[in-house]
N, C-alpha and C positions, 0 to 999 in steps of 0.2 A: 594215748590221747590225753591232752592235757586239760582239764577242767577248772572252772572258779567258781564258786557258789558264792550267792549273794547276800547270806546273815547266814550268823551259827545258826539256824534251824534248818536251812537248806541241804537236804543229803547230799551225798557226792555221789556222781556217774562211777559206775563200775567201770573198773581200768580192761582197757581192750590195748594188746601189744604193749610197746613201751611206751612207757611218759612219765610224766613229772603233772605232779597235782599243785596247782598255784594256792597260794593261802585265801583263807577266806577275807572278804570281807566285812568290818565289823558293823553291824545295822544299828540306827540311833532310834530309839524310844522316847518319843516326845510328850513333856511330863503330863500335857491335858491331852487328850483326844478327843475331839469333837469336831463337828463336823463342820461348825464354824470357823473353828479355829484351819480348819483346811481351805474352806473355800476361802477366807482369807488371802490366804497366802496364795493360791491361784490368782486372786483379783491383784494384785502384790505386783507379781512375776507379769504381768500380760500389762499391767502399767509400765513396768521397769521396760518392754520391751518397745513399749510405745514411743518412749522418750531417748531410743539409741538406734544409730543406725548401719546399715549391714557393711559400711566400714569400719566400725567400731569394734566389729568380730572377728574381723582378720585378726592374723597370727602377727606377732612381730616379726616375723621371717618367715617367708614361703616361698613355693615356685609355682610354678603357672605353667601345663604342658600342652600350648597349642599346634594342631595339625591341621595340615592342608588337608581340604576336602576330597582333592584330589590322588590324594596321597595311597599306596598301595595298604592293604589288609595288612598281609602280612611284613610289614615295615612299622606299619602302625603298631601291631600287635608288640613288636621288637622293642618300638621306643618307650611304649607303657611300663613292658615288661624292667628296663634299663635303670628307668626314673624309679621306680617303686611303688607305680601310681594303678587304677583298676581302670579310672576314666581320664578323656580329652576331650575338649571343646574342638570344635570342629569350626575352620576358618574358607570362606570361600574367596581366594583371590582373584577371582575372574571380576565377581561383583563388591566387593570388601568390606562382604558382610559378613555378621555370627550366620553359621550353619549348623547347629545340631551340638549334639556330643558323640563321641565314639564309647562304645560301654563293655567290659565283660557280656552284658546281656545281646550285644550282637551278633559276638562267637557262638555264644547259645545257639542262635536264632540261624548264622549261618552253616554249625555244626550239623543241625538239625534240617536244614532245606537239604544238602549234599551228603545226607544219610539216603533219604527220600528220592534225589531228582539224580544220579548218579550211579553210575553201576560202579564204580570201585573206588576202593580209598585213593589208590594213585588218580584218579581224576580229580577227585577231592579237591585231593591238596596243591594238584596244578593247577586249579582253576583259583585257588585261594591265592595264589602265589601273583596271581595277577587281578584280581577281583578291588576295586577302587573304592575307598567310603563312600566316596557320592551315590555309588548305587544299591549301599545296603536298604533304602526303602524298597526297593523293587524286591527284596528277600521277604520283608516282611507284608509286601501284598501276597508274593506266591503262599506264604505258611497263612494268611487270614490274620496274622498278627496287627491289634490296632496299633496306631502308630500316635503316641499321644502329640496335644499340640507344643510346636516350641516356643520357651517362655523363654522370661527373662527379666531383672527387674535393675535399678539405676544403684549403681551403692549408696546414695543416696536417701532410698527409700528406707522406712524407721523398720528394726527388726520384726515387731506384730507382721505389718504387710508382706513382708518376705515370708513369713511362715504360713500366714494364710494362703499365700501363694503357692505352698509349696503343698498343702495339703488341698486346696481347691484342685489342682492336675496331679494327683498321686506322684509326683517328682520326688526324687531322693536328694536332686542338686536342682539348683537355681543360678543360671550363671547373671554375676554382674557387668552391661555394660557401661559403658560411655561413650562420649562422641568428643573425639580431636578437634581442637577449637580452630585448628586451621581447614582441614582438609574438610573436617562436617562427618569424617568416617567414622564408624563404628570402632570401638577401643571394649576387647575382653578386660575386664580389669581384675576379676577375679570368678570363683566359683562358690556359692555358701551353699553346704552341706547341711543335709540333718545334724549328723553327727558335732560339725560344728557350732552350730546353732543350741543343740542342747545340752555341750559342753560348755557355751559361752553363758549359758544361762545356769550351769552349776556352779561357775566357777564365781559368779554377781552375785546371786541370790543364796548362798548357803544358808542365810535363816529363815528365809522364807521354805526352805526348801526341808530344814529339818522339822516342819510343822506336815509337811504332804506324807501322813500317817497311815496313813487308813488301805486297806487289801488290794493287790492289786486286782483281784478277780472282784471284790465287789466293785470296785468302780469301772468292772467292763472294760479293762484296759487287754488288750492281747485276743487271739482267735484261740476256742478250746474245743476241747473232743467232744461234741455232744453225747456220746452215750456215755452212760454215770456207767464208768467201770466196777462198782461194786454191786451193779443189780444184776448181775449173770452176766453169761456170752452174748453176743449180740444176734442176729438172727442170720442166718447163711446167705450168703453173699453181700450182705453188707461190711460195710468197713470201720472197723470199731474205730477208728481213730478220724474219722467225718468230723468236720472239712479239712484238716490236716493232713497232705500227702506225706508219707513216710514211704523208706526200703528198710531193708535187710543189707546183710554182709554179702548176701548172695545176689545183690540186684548186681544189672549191669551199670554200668554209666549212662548208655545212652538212656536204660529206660528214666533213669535220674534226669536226662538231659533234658527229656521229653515234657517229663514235670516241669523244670525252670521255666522253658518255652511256654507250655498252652498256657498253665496258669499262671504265668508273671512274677515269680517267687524266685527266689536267689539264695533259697538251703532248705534242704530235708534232712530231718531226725531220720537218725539209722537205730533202729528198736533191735531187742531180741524178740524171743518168743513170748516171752513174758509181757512187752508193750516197753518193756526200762530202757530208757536213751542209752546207749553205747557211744554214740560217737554223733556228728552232723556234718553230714557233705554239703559244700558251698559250690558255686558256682565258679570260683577265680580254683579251684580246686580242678576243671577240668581246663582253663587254661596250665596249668603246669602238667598236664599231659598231652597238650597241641602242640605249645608252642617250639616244639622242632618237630612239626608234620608230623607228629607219632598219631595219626586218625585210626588209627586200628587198637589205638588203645581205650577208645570206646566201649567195646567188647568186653573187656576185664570187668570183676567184678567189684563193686565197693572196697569190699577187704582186700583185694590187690591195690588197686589205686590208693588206697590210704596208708601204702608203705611207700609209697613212691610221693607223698605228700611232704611237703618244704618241712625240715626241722625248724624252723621259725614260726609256724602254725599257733596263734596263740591260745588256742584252747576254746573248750564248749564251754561259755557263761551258763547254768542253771540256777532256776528261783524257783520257790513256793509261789503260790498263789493267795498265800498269806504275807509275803515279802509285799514292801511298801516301796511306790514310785518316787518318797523320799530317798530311800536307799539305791534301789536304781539311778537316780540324777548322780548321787555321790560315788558308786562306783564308774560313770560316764565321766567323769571329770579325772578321776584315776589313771584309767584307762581306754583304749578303743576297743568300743563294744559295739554292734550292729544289728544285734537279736539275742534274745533268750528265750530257753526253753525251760517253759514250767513245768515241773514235774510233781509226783504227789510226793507230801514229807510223809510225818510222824503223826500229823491231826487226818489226814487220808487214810494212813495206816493202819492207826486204831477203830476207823469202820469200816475196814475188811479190805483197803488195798492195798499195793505193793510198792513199798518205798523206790521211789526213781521210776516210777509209770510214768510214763508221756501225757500231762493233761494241757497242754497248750505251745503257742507260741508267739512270743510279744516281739515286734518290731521297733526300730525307731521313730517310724509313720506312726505305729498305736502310743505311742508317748507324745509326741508331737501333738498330736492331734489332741489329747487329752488336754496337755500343759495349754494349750493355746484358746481352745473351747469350740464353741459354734463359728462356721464360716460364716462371711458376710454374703445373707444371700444377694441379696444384689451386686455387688462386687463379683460373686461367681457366675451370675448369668449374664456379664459381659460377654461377649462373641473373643473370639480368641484371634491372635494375627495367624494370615495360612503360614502354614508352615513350608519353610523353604530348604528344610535342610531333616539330619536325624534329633530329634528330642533326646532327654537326656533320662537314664533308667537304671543306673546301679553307682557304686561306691566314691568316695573323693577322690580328689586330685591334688588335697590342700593336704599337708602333713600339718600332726598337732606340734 
């Protein structure tokens, strides 16, 4: 497994199988700490963001992977896989309009209805083989899956409103359109990510950004284990690591898959006995066991499937909860990150717990959300357009 900690004080994951340990990154100590001096610099950043627009965060060079709506699963699955991409926007040419996006989180969701509604693999995967995007919502009424609404905002529109956007509908992408000045049609113009959105904002604001000092568990950024691992066991049947789903080496996949699905999450921590991160199954992790109809490799266990995991994997990012969302923005501008797991270090340790325990996990929605501040409530109790196609719910499309 390959790991990156996020300041020298960050312990490293215990090595499981083979890997390669990435260097740390070096954390900035900003000579005042106050709290002034922080909110600052939030008010700073969320100006800066006010005055640029969600053209302005494109890449100098991208691609764009649009699919007919019509288009088969497994073709779709094929083109993603090709391009190097997780997501696609979804194009309906009958009306020629935006329809949705196609996501990792749909395989989820159809892995898991043809676990359930199918007596064998082989039907599975024939019925995949012909199964159309236009009708993955009808997957997720059968499973009770909500189906969030499809948004969308103009490139146009200044980055703040793109971001409120994107944390008002728990979205991970927000696609850009436009409209053809001849025909009046809709034009995908692009796709802004979290991920690029809070890279475009480290890459602007580095001094703003070397002043956002302060812990990231005290400013409540990330979801943590409610029980204080150092006041004993926790009581039988309960689950020490609440609200955090976790496996073991020994779970299967599907029961992993089961997680992604109900709860809307796209990775679990693989612990030992101990609670110490080992390793983290993602979601695009069970596409590279699909995508040549291999459906019985569900079955396998974590520790099986994590041999048969891409060597290009880049590794589990871990942080303290004493590490700063200054540091985090600067490792996001480095490289592509999409979640960290906080573990306990050496100030944990010293009151009775065990270095590389599981005590949370911070998304890039829990930074977003932060960096940006309060939604605008009015702006969020607009009514939303129905939705006419699949919404959109896991990873980019845009290379950095």
């Amino acid at each position: 497994m390959n790991t990156a900690t996020l300041s020298p004080t960050s312990p490293k994951v215990k090595r499981r199988q083979s890997a390669r340990i990435r260097q740390r990154t070096g954390s900035y100590l900003a000579p005042v700490q106050t709290q002034e001096t922080h909110d600052a610099a939030l008010y700073s950043i969320r100006t800066f963001l006010r005055s640029r627009t969600s053209y302005d965060a494109f890449p100098v060079s991208f691609r764009l992977i649009v699919l007919d709506s019509q288009l088969e699963v497994r073709k779709a699955l094929q083109c993603l896989l090709l391009n190097g991409v997780v997501s696609a926007p979804l194009w309906n040419s009958e009306k020629s309009v935006f329809a949705g996006m196609f996501t990792v989180s749909d395989i989820i969701h159809l892995i898991q209805y043809y676990y359930h509604y199918t007596s064998s693999y082989d039907n599975a995967a024939t019925d995949v083989e012909t199964f159309r995007l236009e009708s993955l919502r009808d997957i997720e009424k059968s499973l009770g899956v909500a189906t969030p609404p499809l948004i969308s905002e103009h490139p146009n529109s200044s980055l703040y409103d793109a971001a409120q956007r994107l944390i008002q509908t728990h979205a991970r992408r927000l696609p850009l359109l436009d409209n053809d000045s001849e025909t009046g049609h809709q034009v995908i113009v692009s796709v802004l990510t979290q991920y690029r959105l809070l890279k475009f904002i480290a890459i602007n604001c580095n001094r703003d950004i070397q002043s956002l000092h302060l812990p990231l568990r005290k400013l409540g950024i990330g979801t943590y284990v409610q029980h204080d691992p150092t006041a004993g066991e926790p009581q039988l049947g309960q689950n020490p690591y609440h609200p955090i789903a976790t496996a073991n080496m020994n779970t299967t996949v599907f029961d992993v898959v089961h997680m992604f699905s109900e709860r809307g999450i796209s990775a679990v921590p693989i612990i030992d006995e101990n609670g110490v991160v080992v390793n983290l199954y993602e979601t695009v992790d069970v596409i590279t066991l699909v995508r040549l109809g291999a459906y019985q490799s569900l079955d396998l266990t974590i520790a099986e499937a994590l041999n048969q995991r891409s060597p290009d994997f880049p590794g589990v990012v871990i942080c303290t909860a004493s590490d700063s969302i200054g540091t985090l923005l600067q490792l996001i501008k480095k490289r592509r990150v999409h979640r960290l797991v906080v573990v306990e270090g050496e100030e944990e340790e010293r009151k009775g717990g065990k270095k590389g325990r599981l005590l949370g996990i911070i998304t890039l929605s829990d930074v977003l959300r932060y960096v940006i501040g309060p939604v605008n409530i009015q702006e969020s109790a607009e009514p939303e357009e129905p939705p006419i196609g699949r919404p959109m719910t896991a990873s980019a499309s845009m290379p950095t």
